[in-house]
N, C-alpha and C positions, 0 to 999 in steps of 0.2 A: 544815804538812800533818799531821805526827806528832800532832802534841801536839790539834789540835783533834777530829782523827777520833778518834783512841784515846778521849778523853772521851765523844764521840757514841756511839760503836759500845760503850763501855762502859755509858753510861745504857742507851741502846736493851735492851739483853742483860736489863739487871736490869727494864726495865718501865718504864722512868722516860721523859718526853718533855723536850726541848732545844728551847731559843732562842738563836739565836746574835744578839750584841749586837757587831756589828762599828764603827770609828772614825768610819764614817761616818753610824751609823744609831745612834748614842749621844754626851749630852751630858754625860759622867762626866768632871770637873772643868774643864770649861769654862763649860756654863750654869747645869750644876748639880754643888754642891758632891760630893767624895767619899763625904762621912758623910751627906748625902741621902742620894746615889743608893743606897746601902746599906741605909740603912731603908725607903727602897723595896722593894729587889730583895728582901730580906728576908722583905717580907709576902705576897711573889708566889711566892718560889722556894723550894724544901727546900736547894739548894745551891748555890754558883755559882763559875765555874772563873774566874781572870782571869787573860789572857797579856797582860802590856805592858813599860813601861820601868821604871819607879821601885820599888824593893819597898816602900817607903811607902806609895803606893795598895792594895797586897793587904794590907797590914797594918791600913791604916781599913778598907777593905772588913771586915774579919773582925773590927773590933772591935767594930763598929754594926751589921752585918748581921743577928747572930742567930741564923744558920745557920751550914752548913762553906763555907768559903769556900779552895779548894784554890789552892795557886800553880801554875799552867801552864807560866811562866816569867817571869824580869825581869832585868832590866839585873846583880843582882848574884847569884841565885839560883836552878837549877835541879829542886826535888829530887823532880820524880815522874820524871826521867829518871835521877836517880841510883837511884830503887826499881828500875825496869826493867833498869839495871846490875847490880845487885846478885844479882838472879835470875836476869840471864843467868851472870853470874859462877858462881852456887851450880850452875846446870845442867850445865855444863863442868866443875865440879869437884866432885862431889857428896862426893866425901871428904874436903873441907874445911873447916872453920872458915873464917869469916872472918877470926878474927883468926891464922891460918895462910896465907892468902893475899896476893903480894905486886901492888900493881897501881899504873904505871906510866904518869902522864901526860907527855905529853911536847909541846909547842910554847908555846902563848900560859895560862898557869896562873892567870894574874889575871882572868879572864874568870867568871861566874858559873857555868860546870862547874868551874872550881878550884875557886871557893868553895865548892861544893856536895860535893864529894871528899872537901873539909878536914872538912865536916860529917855524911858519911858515915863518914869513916878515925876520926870521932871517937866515933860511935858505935856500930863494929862491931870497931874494932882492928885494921883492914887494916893491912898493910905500906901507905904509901900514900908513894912518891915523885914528886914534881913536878922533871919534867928540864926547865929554862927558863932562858933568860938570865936572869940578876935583875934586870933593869928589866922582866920579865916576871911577877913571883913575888908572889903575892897580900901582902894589907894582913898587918903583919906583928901586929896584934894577935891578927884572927882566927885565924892563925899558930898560936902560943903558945899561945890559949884552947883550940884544937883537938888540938893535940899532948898536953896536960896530958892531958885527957880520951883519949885514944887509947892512952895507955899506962896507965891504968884500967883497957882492953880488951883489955890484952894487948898493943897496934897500936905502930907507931912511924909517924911524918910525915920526911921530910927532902926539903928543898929542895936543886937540884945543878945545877950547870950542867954538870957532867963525864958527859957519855952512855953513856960504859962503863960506868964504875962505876955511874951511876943507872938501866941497864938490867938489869943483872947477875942472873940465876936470877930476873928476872919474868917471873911466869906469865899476866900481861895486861899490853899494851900500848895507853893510849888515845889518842886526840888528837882535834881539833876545829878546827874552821875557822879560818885567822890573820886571814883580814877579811869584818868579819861585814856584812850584809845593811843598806842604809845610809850606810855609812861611806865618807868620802869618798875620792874616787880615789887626790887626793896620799898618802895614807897607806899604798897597797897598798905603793908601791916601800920604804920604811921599813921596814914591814913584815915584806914577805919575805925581806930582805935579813938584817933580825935573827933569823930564825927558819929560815932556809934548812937550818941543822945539822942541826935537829931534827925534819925530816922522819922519815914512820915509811915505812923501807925494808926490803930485805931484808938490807940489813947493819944494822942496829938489830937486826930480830928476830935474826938470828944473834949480836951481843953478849950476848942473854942466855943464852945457852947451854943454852937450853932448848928442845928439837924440839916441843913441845907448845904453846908461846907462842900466845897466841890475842889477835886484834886487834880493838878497841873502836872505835864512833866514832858518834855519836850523832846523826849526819846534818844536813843535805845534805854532802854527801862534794866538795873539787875531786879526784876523781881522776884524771880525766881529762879531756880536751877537745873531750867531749860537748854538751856546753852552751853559753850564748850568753857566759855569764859563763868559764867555761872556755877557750872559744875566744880570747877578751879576754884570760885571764891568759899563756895561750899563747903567745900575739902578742907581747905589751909585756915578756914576763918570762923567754920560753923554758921555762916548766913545762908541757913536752908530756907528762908523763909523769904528772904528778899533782902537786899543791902540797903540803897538809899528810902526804898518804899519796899512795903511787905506786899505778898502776893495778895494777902485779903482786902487790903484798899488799892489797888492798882485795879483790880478786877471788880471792883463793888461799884455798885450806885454813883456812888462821890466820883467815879473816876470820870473825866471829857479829856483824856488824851488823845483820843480817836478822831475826836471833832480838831483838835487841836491841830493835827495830823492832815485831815483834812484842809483845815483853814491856811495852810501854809498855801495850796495851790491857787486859794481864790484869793488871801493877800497879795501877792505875788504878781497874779496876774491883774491886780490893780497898781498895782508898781508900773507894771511895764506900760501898761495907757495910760496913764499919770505923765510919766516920763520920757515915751517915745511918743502921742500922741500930738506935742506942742509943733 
């Protein structure tokens, strides 16, 4: 929902007209190869957004296309939702540095918003701690490549599985879905069961000792048992109150997922004059 309106409403703004090329209504690596479809779209379009699985595909995409070819999202990376972060972060803290800021993921961190954190923390020097079990804790190369570069910025990375101390005096605390959209049932009770600790509550935000903690979360949210899917986790799990975040801090004060939500379409649409502008 986010990610494809923010693009439209972002063209739209600058003047620019959208085709949307959905799974159904496209034969991009099935009947026709990747690096076709690319020099196709290429000779048709000034630019083209792809949201799917593999980041390989956005990768040929952008290297035969010929144009900007933006990642939306994939299986291993985020990052026009990490820009959108980023500016929410800068707007709540305006007398900040980034690399004076400390920011605070906490439940499934192997998922392509860690990856995308690791690659943000690396090139702004955030304080960037990932609270996760460590069967949760991203590839440990990109690890290592991203921490080098992080402390160039000023930044440090640490991975933890101790929630005190990896929430301590942070000034953001983020989290994101533990089962994503897909995946199969058997997996929920696994799952949750690994990640239950790290739910972001109001004793989490009170560990950090910070009255000003301000909560991230890049949507859809389970926080409550609104939903069809909600109801379902409800039932089978007893998280009537919220899964990865409880309804009381999704809805409080602390929460800027709103702005968050918003900032995707005014990132976005600095992508696209950034990029199709030259």
């Amino acid at each position: 929902t986010r990610t494809r309106c923010s693009f439209e409403v972002a063209a739209y703004d600058q003047g620019a007209r959208v085709t949307y090329l959905g799974p159904s209504g496209s034969q991009i690596g099935h009947k026709e190869s990747i690096k076709d479809t690319a020099r196709v779209l290429g000779r048709m379009y000034d630019g083209i957004q792809y949201r799917g699985h593999g980041q390989e595909v956005v990768e040929t995409l952008a290297q035969y296309a010929g144009v900007p070819v933006w990642n939306g999202l994939t299986n291993e990376f985020h990052p026009t939702q990490l820009l959108a972060d980023l500016l929410t972060m800068k707007e709540h803290l305006p007398g900040k540095a980034f690399n004076q800021m400390t920011l605070v993921y906490a439940g499934d961190a192997r998922n392509n918003m860690g990856n995308s954190m690791l690659e943000a923390a690396a090139l702004t020097g955030l304080d960037l701690r990932l609270v996760a079990p460590s069967a949760c804790w991203p590839e440990s190369q990109l690890v290592e490549t991203c921490t080098a570069l992080a402390k160039q910025q000023g930044g440090n990375i640490t991975l933890t599985e101790d929630i005190a101390a990896g929430v301590k005096g942070a000034d953001f605390i983020y989290t994101d879905v533990w089962v994503s959209m897909g995946e199969a049932k058997e997996k929920w009770a696994e799952r949750i069961a690994l990640l239950r600790d790290y739910q972001v509550n109001s004793a989490m935000l009170a560990l950090t000792g910070n009255p000003q903690v301000k909560f991230l979360h890049c949507l859809p949210a389970f926080h409550d048992d609104q939903t069809t899917l909600g109801k379902q986790m409800a039932a089978d799990y007893g998280l009537h109150g919220g899964m990865e975040v409880t309804d009381e801090v999704f809805e409080s004060a602390a929460s800027v997922v709103f702005d968050q939500a918003e900032n995707r379409m005014h990132t976005i649409k600095a992508v696209m004059v950034a990029t199709l502008g030259k």
